[in-house]
Phi, psi and omega in degrees: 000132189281155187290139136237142194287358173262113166289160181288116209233331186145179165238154214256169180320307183294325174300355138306308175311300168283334142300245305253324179301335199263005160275344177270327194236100176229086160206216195225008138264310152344289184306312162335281175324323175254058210259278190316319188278346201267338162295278210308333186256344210243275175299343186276286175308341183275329189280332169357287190286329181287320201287315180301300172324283166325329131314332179279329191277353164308319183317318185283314223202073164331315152338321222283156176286127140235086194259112148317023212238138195280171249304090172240229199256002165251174180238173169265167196301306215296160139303142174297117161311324176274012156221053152172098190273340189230032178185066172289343179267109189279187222221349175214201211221113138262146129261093172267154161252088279230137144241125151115183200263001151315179158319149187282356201240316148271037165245188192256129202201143151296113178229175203217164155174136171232184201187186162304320234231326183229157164244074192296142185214126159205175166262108191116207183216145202292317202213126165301025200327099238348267180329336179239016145247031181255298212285317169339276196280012182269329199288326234237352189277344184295122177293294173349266151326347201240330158297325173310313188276343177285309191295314174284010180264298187311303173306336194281302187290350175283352169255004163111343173273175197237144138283163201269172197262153181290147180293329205255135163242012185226176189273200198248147176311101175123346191234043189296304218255027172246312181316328170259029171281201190249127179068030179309299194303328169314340177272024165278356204254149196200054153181159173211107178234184158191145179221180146235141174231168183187165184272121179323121214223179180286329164289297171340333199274006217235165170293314180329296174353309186299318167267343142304315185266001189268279177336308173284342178282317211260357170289300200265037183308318206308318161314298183314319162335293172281353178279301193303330175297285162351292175300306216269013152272321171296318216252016143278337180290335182290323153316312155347000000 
């Protein structure tokens, strides 16, 4: 992992400061103009926090992607200009951490995103895309795979996290002869995560973080897991 010369310190206050001005001034001259504080408050502490994370999550996931690099394990600041021509600047900050050679958004990944107002922390993947959520509900037809995930979702909410909610209100074409097995409800769903939110805080402000958000990646290692078995059940079948 390439060095950076900047250590992880907390991520500061002003950079809370520089959202909430780009929800008043949101545009690619505004930004222009701040170019130095949007280094100094923004980019500088996230590659900080990718390299220090990433060390802690080796530990978890020897694999795991952590590129200090914009899309990479940062995201860019801007928006697709062709659906938002009048608010291009995004307003709040991601970070992932990644396993396997998909795409970084279908892979099984630790992510992060802050704003003024949340500290979003969460595990798996957010949005499901055709192909791995056709491979999803084939993985799940499986007694097994589908118990397994009900049982790590259950341990999860019993520590206080929340899961993402099912997409779906009817079952999926093909999964007639499932519906009344146990846990049968898991094919609604057409994304598989767990998160936390919190409010930005003196920890947030702090070197602590790192090891806060390291505590919640190591509650839900067992997801990432069953997620990450899961791509790599998608990308034989694409081989297949």
């Amino acid at each position: 992992m390439a060095h950076i010369s900047e250590s992880f310190s907390g991520f500061p206050k002003e950079g809370l400061t520089f959202l909430s001005n780009i929800i008043i001034n949101n545009s690619k001259e505004w930004l222009d103009a701040h170019k130095e504080a949007y280094e100094k408050d923004i980019v500088l502490p996230n590659k900080a926090y990718v390299e220090e994370m990433g060390e802690h999550l080796q530990i978890l996931v020897p694999t795991i992607h952590a590129i200090p690099k914009v899309n990479k394990s940062l995201f860019r600041i801007y928006r697709d200009a062709r659906f938002h021509r009048l608010d291009p600047i995004k307003e709040r900050i991601g970070i992932i951490f990644w396993q396997g050679d998909t795409h970084r958004m279908q892979s099984s990944s630790f992510y992060m995103h802050y704003d003024p107002f949340e500290v979003f922390v969460a595990t798996g993947i957010r949005n499901f895309k055709p192909e791995l959520l056709s491979t999803y509900r084939e993985y799940i037809k499986n007694d097994s795979k589908r118990t397994e995930l009900h049982k790590i979702l259950e341990t999860l909410k019993s520590k206080g996290y929340e899961i993402g909610e099912a997409k779906y209100k009817k079952f999926p074409r093909g999964f007639e002869a499932y519906v009344n097995k146990p846990h049968a409800y898991l094919a609604k769903h057409g994304s598989m995560y767990a998160f936390k939110v919190f409010k930005p805080n003196k920890i947030f402000h702090s070197p602590q973080i790192i090891e806060q958000n390291f505590k919640v990646y190591e509650d839900m290692l067992d997801l990432h897991q069953w997620v990450y078995n899961l791509t790599l059940f998608t990308a034989s079948q694409s081989y297949s």
